[in-house]
Each structure stands twice: as structure tokens, then as C-alpha cells.
VEXGUBA-456513 format. One record per residue: x, y negated, z negated of N, C-alpha, C, O in turn. Coordinates in pm, whole numbers. Each point is the difference from the previous one (the first is absolute). Example, Ala and Ser with C-alpha at 12.3 -4.5 7.8 and 13.67 -1.06 7.14 Angstrom:
REM VEXGUBA-456513
n.X / n.Y / n.Z / ca.X / ca.Y / ca.Z / c.X / c.Y / c.Z / o.X / o.Y / o.Z
1319 / 569 / -780 / -89 / -119 / 0 / 90 / -120 / 0 / 104 / 2 / -66
-139 / -107 / 138 / 82 / -119 / -6 / -77 / -109 / -73 / 51 / -111 / -17
END
This chain:
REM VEXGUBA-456513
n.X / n.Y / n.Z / ca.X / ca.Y / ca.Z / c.X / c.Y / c.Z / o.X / o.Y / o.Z
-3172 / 1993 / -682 / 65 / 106 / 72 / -22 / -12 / 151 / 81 / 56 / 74
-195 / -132 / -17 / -59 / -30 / 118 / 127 / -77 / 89 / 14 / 0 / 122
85 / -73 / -242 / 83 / -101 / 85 / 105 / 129 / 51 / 13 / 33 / 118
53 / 25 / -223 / 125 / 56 / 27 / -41 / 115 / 141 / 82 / 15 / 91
-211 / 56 / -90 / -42 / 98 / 86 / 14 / -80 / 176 / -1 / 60 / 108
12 / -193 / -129 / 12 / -74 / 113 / 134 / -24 / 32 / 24 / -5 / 121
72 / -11 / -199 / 160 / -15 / 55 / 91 / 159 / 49 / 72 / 72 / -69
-112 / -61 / 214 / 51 / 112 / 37 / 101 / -58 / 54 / -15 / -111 / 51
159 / 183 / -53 / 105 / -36 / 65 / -16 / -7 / 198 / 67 / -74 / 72
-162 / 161 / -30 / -54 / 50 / 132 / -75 / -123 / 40 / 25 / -39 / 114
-94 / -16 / -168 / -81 / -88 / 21 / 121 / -144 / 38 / 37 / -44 / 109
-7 / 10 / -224 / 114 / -102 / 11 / 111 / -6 / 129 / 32 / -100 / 65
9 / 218 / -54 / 61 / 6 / 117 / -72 / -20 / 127 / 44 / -85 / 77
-153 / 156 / -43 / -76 / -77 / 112 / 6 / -134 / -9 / 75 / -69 / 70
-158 / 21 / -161 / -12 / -139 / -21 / 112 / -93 / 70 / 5 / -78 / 95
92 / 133 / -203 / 166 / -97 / 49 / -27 / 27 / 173 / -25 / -104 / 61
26 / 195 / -2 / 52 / 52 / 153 / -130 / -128 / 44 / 40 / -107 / 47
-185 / 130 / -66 / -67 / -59 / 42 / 26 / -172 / 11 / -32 / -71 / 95
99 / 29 / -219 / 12 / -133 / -1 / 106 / -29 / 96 / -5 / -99 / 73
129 / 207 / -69 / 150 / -42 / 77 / -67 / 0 / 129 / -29 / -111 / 44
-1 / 208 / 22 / -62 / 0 / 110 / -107 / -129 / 63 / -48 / 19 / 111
16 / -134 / -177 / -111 / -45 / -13 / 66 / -126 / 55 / -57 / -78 / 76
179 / 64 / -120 / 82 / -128 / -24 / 95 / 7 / 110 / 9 / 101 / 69
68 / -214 / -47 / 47 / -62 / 155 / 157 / 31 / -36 / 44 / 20 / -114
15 / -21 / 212 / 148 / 33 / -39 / 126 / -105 / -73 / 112 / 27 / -45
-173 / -130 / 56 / 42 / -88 / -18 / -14 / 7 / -190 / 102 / -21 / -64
-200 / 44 / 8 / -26 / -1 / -139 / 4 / 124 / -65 / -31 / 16 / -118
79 / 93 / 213 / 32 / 132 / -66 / 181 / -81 / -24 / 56 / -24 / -107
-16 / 4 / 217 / 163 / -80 / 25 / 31 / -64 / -164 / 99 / 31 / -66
-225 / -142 / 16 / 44 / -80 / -72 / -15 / 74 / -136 / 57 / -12 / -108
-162 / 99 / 156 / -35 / 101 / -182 / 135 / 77 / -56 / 76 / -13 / -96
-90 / 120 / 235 / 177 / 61 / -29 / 106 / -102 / -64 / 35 / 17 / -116
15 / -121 / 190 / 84 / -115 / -34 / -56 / -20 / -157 / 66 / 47 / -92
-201 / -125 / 64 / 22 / -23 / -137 / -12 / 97 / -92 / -9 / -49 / -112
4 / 192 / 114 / 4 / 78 / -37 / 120 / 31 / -70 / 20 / -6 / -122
92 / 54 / 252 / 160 / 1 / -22 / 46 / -84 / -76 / 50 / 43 / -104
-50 / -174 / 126 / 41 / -147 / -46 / -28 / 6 / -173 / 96 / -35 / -69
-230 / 81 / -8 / -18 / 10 / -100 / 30 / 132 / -71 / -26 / 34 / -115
72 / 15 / 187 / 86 / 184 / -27 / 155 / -66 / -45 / 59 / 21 / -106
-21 / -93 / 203 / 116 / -58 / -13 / -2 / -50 / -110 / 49 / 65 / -93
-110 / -207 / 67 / 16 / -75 / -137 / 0 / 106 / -148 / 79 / -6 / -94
-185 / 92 / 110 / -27 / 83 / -113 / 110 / 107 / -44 / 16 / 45 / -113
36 / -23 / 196 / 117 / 93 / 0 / 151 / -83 / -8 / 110 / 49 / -24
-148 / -195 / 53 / 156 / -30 / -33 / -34 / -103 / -136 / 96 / -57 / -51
-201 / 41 / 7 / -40 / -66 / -198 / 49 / 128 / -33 / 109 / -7 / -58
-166 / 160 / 80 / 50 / 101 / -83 / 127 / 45 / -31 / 42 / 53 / -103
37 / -98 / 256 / 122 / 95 / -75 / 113 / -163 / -5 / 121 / 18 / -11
-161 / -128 / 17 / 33 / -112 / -116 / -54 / -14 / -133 / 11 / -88 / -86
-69 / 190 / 90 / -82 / -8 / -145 / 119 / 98 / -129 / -59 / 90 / -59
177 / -104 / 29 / 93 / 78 / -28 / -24 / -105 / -166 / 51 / -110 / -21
-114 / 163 / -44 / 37 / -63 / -161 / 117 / 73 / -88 / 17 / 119 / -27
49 / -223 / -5 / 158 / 23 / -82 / -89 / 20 / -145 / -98 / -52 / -53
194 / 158 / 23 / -19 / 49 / -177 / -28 / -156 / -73 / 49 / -107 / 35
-148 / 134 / -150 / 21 / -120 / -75 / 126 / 23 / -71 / 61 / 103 / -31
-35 / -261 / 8 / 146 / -13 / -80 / -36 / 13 / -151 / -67 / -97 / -36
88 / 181 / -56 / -22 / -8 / -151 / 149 / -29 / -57 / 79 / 89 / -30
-53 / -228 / 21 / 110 / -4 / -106 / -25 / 101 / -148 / -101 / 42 / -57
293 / -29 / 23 / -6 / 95 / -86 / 104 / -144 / -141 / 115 / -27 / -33
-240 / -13 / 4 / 76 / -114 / -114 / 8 / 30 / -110 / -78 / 68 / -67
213 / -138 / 26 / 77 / 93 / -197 / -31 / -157 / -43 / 65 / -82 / 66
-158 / 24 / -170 / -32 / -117 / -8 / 133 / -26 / -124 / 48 / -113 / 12
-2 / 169 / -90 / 83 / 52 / -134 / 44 / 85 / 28 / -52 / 90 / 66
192 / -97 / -123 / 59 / 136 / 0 / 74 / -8 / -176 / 120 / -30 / 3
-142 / 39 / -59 / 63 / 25 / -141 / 132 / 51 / -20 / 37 / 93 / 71
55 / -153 / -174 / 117 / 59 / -27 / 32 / -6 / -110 / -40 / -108 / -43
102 / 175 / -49 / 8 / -1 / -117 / 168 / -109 / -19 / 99 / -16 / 72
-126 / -17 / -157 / 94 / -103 / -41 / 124 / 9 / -75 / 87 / -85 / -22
-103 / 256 / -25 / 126 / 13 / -42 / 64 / 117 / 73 / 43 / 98 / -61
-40 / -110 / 196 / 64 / 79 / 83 / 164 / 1 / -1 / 60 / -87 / -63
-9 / 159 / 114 / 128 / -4 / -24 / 32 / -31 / 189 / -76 / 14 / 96
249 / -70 / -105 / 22 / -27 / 165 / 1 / 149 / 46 / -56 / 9 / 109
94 / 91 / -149 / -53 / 138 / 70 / -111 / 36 / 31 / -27 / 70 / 98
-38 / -106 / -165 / -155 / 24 / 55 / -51 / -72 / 149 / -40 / 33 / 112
67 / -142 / -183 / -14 / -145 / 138 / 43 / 64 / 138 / -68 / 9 / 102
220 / 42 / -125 / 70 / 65 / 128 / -66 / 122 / 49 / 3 / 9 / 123
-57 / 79 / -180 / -62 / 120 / 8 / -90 / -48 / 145 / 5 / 16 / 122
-86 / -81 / -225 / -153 / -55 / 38 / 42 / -64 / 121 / -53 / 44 / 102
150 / -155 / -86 / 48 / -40 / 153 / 16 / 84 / 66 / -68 / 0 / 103
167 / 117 / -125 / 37 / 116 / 102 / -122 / 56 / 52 / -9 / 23 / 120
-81 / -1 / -195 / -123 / 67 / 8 / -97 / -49 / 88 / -67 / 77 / 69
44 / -280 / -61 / -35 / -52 / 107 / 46 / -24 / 104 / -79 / 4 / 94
250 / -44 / -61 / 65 / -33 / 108 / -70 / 117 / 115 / -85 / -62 / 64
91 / 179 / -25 / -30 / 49 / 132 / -124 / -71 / 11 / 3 / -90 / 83
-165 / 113 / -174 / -94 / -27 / 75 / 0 / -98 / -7 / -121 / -17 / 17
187 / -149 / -39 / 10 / -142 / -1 / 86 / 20 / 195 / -55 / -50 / 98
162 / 114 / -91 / 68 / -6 / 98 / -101 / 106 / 108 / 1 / -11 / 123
-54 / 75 / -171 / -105 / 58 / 138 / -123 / -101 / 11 / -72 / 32 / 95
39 / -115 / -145 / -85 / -100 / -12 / 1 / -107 / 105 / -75 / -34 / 91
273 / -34 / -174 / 13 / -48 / 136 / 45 / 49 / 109 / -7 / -82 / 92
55 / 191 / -62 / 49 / 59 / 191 / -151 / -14 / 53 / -12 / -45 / 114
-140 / 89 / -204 / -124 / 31 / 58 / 3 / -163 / 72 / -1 / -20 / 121
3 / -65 / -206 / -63 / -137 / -3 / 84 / -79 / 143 / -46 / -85 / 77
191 / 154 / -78 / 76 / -47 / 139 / -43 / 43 / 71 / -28 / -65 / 101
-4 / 201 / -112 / -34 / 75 / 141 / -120 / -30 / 82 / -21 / 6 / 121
-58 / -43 / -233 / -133 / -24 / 46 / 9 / -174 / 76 / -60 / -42 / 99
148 / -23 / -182 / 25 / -183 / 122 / 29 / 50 / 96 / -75 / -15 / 97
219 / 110 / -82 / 65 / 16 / 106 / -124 / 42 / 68 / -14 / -104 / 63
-90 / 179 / -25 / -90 / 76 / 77 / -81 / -134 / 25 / -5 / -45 / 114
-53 / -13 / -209 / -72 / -109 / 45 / 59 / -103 / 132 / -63 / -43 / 97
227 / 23 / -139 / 38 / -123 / 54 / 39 / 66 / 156 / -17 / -56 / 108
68 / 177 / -131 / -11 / 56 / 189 / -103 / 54 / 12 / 23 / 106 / 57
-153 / -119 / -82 / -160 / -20 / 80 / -7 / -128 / 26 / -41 / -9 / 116
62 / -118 / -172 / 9 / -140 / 0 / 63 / -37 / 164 / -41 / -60 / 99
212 / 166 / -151 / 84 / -57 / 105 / -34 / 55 / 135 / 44 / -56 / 100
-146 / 198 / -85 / -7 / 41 / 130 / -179 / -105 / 52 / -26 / -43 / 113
-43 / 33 / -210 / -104 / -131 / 60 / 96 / -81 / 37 / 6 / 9 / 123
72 / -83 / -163 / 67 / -127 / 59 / 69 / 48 / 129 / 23 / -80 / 91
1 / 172 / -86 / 107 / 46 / 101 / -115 / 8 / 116 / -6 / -68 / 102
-71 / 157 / -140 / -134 / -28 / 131 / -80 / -109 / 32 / -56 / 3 / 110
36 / -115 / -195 / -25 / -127 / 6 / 54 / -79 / 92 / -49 / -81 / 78
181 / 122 / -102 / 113 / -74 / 115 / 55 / 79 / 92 / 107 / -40 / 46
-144 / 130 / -11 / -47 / 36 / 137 / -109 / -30 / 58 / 25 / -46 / 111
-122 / 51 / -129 / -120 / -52 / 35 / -6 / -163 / 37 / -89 / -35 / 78
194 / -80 / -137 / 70 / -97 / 41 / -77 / -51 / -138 / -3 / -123 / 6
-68 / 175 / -145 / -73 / -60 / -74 / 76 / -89 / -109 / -64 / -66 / -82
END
């Protein structure tokens, strides 16, 4: 208990003033500087630090069908998949199309830059 009765916040602060005060301007200059400089790095790992959802595929390993289906059924069952097969693919375009103009505006700034 002897240690903690020794860490006064009052105390510490002198201390710090005593040491800043102690020191030449030149190495208060470079403390501030590496100070900032590692404020900087730490703050720009964090907000690059952006983790994407994990991906959990959703896999049908089998899908079973009975064998004495009739062609009405078959058609049913098509009607029944066509929208989410066709919202599947507009997602799957939409999502190239987005990729390929992020692609095309890097290139576009690349070659401005003369890269």
C-alpha cells in the first residue's frame, strides 16, 4: 500500500514542470516533434484499421428433387427462382460495375500524375 500512497497526481506534475524546465529548447523542440509525429502514426493505423465483415458463404452442397415431378412443378419452382437468380445477378453487375469505376478513377489519377 506504501507504493500506491506515493503516486500523487500533484507530485507528478511538479516533477514533469521540473524536468521541462531543466531541459534546453532545442530538446523540448524535438520531444514536442516526436511526440506529435507518434500521435500522428497512431491515429492514422487506427482509423486504417477499418476490418470488413467476415465473409460466411451460404453453401447448398445438394439440393434434392424428386423424380417423379411433373413439367408443372419444374415451372412453378423456376418461376419461384427466376427473381432471386435475376436479383443475384443485377447484385453481382452492380457490384463489377462499382469495382471497375474505382479501378477507372485510380487510373484516371495515375495519369494525371503522368504515372
Amino acid at each position: 500500500m506504501q507504493f500506491f500512497a506515493r503516486l500523487i497526481p500533484f507530485r507528478a506534475v511538479r516533477d514533469l514542470r521540473l524536468f521541462l524546465h531543466q531541459r534546453q529548447k532545442h530538446e523540448l523542440f524535438f520531444l514536442f516533434a516526436s511526440i506529435l509525429m507518434t500521435g500522428l502514426l497512431i491515429i492514422g493505423f487506427a482509423k486504417d484499421s477499418k476490418v470488413e465483415k467476415v465473409y460466411k458463404p451460404d453453401i447448398v452442397y445438394v439440393q434434392q428433387w424428386r423424380l417423379d415431378r411433373s413439367d408443372a412443378e419444374i415451372r412453378a419452382q423456376q418461376a419461384i427462382d427466376a427473381p432471386i437468380k435475376q436479383k443475384q445477378i443485377e447484385e453481382r453487375e452492380k457490384a463489377l460495375a462499382e469495382r471497375q469505376a474505382s479501378f477507372k478513377r485510380l487510373e484516371d489519377k495515375m495519369k494525371k500524375w503522368g504515372l
